[in-house]
C-alpha angles and dihedrals in degrees: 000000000000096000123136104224104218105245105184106131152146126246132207102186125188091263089160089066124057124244126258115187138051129188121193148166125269095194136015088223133077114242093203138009133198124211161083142265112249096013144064124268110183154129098052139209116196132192124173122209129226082251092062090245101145110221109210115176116181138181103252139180124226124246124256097268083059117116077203094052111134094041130089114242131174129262142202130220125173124191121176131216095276092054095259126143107236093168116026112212096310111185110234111166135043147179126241101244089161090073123059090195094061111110076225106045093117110037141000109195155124090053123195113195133185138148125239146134137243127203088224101049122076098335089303094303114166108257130175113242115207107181100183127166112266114198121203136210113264126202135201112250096222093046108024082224118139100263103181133310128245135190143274127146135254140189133228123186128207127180092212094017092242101084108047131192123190126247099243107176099211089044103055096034090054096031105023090227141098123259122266129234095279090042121097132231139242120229104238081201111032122178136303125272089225098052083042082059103046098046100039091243113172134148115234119164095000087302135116116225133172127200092208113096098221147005142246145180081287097062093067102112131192120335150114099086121195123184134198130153117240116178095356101307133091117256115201119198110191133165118248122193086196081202085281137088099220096045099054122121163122119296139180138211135182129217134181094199113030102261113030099073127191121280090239110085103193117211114211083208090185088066121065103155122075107283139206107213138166140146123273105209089204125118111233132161091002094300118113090233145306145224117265122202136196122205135189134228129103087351139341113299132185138213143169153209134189094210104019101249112068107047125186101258128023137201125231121153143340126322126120101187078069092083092051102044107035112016105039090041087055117007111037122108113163120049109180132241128295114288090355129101140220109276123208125279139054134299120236138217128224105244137175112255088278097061088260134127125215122195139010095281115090135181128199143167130219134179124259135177149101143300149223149152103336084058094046089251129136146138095272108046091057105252104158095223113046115149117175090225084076091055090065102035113019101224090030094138103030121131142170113242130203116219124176120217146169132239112214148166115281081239086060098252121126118221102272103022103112097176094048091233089132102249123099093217142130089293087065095043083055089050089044084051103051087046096052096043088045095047091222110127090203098134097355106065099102111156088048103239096134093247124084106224147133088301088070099046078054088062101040084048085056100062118018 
């Protein structure tokens, strides 16, 4: 749902290790958007097919004729390898707004999509997973009347990630099937007990209530999935306002079918913003890979772990200058465009169908638009991106923008390039060669084990 999360926080990066890894544009301008006119069209997931078709799914708003308009839904984009749109911002996905009991009867949004199979599931068949925030109704416990709406997060399947059916937990263990299209779903994370606790939250009749009498930042709830497989499971990061500032955060769950996850909840206590993460298949710095995490504020930062718990920098408390002097000196990757601003919502990152990235060479995609009023912006108080549209309809000019970078050693080589020109090509297979047949480990030693073998012509052939 359309919600600025407050970002103002303090750092306390690593400053005593060097850093590893860059990640920076290849070009200032977008080579492909996503959006409508008169609505949103933000927070992305991207998979891109074998064929080269690229999958975007975004949370969208309906247009004014819309008998939905004022919820979030989900919508479908589809651009082939030669940039084309094949599908045009098809909604497929969308909350059931006729029925104040449903877990989603208020938003469908912030969707993370990626195809995998379970041995469990359907004899093992392929399926696309979405798991998107679904925001309920919430009424007030004195007057029964709808108060205000926060997050969890619920899953949909699809067998060709067009047509999709929700994950509803009564219907598939006494049926064995997903949910149709009037039938409600089920939140996979559902909120915190301590956020339960603080805001008096309860189920009684099918209904949410709350006893408190209005919401804050803290109220959130659980959101921002974000799904990738590691060893063969999927592991899910979300971000999680526990009902309390401080305690805010990014967690992760595993599951080994898509919806019964794993007693253990793990808290990445270093992260406390919405995050982007997913896993880079790509040997580096004599690790196998890494995961690799956006985050939006001013503008789209990265970071990175080599075993997704400790990250490079951390957050802790509540400094603004930090985005200026650390992390956009050192950890910004993506500026938008010229007289525009960074609009809500995640950024996402181009992945295989499993949430995984191979190579050095990464896509993603970011929001960008313009503001007014609802965001105390206008063309008189000096905020640099004031449009009137926004002034009708708040997200108006909100889309989603494709952008195309590079991960590279912190000493501006990229894995495979033995000669540092920059380009991973034959010269460097002929280094890697020599160096092999030789058996020196002066330029090919890429993964960093100290011997130039087969591993590293593993690496060149990646990404060249």
């Amino acid at each position: 749902m359309i919600i600025w999360i407050l970002l103002f926080l303090l750092a306390s990066p690593a400053q005593a290790v060097e850093k590893e890894i860059d990640f920076s544009l290849k070009s200032d301008k977008s080579i492909y958007e996503v959006g409508r006119d008169g609505s949103y069209d933000y927070s992305p997931s991207i998979i891109e097919q074998e064929n080269g078709d690229k999958y975007i799914y975004v949370c969208g708003g309906f247009v004014s004729e819309d008998d939905n308009r004022g919820h979030d839904a989900i919508f479908l984009t589809v651009i082939n390898k030669d940039g084309q749109k094949t599908i045009d911002s098809k909604r497929v996905l969308t909350p059931l707004v006729s029925n104040p009991k449903s877990d989603d009867a208020e938003h469908a949004c912030a969707p993370s999509v990626i195809k995998h199979s379970f041995s469990l599931l359907e004899g093992g068949k392929e399926k696309y997973l979405m798991y998107y925030e679904c925001a309920p109704k919430v009424h007030s416990q004195t007057t029964g009347q709808w108060l205000n709406n926060f997050t969890q997060i619920c899953l949909a399947f699809s067998d060709d990630g067009i047509e999709w059916k929700k994950y509803n937990e009564e219907i598939f263990n006494s049926e064995h099937r997903f949910a149709n299209a009037s039938e409600p779903p089920t939140a996979v994370v559902k909120t915190s007990e301590e956020m339960n606790s603080k805001f008096g939250i309860q189920k009684l009749e099918g209904k949410y209530i709350t006893s408190a009498r209005e919401y804050d930042i803290n109220s959130y709830g659980v959101g921002h999935p974000s799904a990738t497989t590691y060893g063969g499971k999927v592991w899910l990061h979300y971000y999680d306002s526990k009902g309390e500032w401080n305690n805010r955060g990014i967690y992760r769950k595993v599951t080994s079918d898509g919806f019964h996850f794993y007693p253990e909840t793990t808290q990445i206590k270093q992260l406390k913003s919405p995050y982007e993460i997913k896993y880079v298949e790509t040997p580096m710095n004599g690790h196998d890979g890494f995961f690799l995490g956006l985050m939006v504020a001013k503008d789209v930062y990265y970071n990175y772990s080599w075993d997704g718990i400790n990250w490079f920098w951390t957050e802790e408390g509540a400094d603004e200058k930090f985005y200026d002097n650390y992390l956009g000196n050192n950890f910004l990757i993506g500026k938008v465009t010229e007289g525009k601003c960074m609009a809500p919502g995640g950024a996402g990152l181009v992945t295989n169908k499993l949430g995984i990235i191979k190579g050095t060479n990464v896509e993603f995609m970011m929001n960008e638009g313009y503001l007014g009023s609802a965001d105390n912006c206008n063309a008189t108080n000096g905020c640099k991106c004031y449009s009137k549209d926004e002034d009708t309809a708040r997200g108006y000019t909100w889309q989603s923008y494709g952008f195309s970078g590079v991960l590279t050693n912190s000493n501006g080589r990229k894995p495979g390039d033995a000669n540092g020109d920059g380009l991973v090509n034959i010269v460097d297979y002929n280094i890697w060669k020599r160096e092999f047949i030789n058996n020196t480990k002066d330029k090919a030693d890429f993964n960093g084990n100290g011997e130039v073998d087969l591993n590293d012509y593993k690496i060149w052939k990646q990404n060249v």
